[in-house]
C-alpha positions as CSV (number, residue, x, y, z in Angstrom):
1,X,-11.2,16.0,-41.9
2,X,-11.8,12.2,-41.9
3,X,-11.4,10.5,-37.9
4,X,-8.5,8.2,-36.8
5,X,-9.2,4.8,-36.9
6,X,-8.4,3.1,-33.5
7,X,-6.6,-0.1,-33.7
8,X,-6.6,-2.6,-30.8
9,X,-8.7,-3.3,-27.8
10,X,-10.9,-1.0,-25.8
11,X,-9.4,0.9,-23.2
12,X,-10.1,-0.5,-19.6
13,X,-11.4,2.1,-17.4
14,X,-11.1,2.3,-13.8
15,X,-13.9,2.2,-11.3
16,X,-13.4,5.6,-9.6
17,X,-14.9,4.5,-6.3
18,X,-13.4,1.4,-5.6
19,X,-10.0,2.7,-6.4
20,X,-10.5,5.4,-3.6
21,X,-11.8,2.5,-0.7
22,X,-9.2,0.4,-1.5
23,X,-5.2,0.2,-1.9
24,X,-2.7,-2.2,-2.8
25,X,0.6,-2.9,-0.6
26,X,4.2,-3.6,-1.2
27,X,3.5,-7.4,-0.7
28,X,0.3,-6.9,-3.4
29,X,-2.2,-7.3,-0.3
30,X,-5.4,-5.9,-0.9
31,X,-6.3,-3.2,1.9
32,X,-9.4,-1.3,2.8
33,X,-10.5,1.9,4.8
34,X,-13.0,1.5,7.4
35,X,-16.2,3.0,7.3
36,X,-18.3,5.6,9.4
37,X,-14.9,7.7,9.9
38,X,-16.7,10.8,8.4
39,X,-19.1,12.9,9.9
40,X,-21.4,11.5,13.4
41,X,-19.0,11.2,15.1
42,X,-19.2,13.5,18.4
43,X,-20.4,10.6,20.7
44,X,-17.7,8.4,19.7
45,X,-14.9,7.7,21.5
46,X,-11.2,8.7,20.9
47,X,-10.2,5.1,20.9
48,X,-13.1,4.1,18.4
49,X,-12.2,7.2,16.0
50,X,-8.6,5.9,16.3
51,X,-9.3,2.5,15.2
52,X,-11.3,4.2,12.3
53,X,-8.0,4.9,11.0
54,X,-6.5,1.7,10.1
55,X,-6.6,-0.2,7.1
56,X,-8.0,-3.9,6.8
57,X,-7.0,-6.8,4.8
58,X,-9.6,-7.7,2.9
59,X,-10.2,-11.8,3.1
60,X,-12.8,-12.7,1.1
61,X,-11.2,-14.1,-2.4
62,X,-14.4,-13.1,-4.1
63,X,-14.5,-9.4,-3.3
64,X,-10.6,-9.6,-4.5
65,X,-11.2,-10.9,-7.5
66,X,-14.2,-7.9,-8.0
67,X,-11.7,-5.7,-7.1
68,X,-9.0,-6.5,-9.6
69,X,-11.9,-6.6,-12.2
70,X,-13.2,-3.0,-11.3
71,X,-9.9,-1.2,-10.6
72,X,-7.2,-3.1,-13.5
73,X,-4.8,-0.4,-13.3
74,X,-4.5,-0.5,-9.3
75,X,-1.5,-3.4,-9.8
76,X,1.4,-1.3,-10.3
């Protein structure tokens, strides 16, 4: 049996890791997790492990731009 021929463009894959670290908001803000939030972290404080906990905008328009090229499918 003879393949399908594909018509079009290649399909855009996602970059797996960056679409875990980062998120996208209502108001299409780009938002990151901080790091060090998973293991060492006995000596910590509560109020340090709390803070790991919040999300970041992320500023740089460089690392946005990467972003949006390695994750294309995160804009929805």
């Amino acid at each position: 049996m003879p393949r399908k021929q594909k018509k079009g463009k290649y399909k855009l894959k996602t970059h797996k890791a960056t679409s875990k670290r980062f998120r996208l908001t209502g108001s299409g803000k780009l938002v990151r997790t901080k790091g060090g939030k998973s293991h060492l972290r006995r000596r910590t404080s509560k109020r340090t492990k709390r803070l790991f906990t919040e999300m970041i905008p992320v500023k740089g328009r460089g690392i946005i731009k990467r972003v949006k090229r390695l994750a294309p499918n995160m804009e929805e």
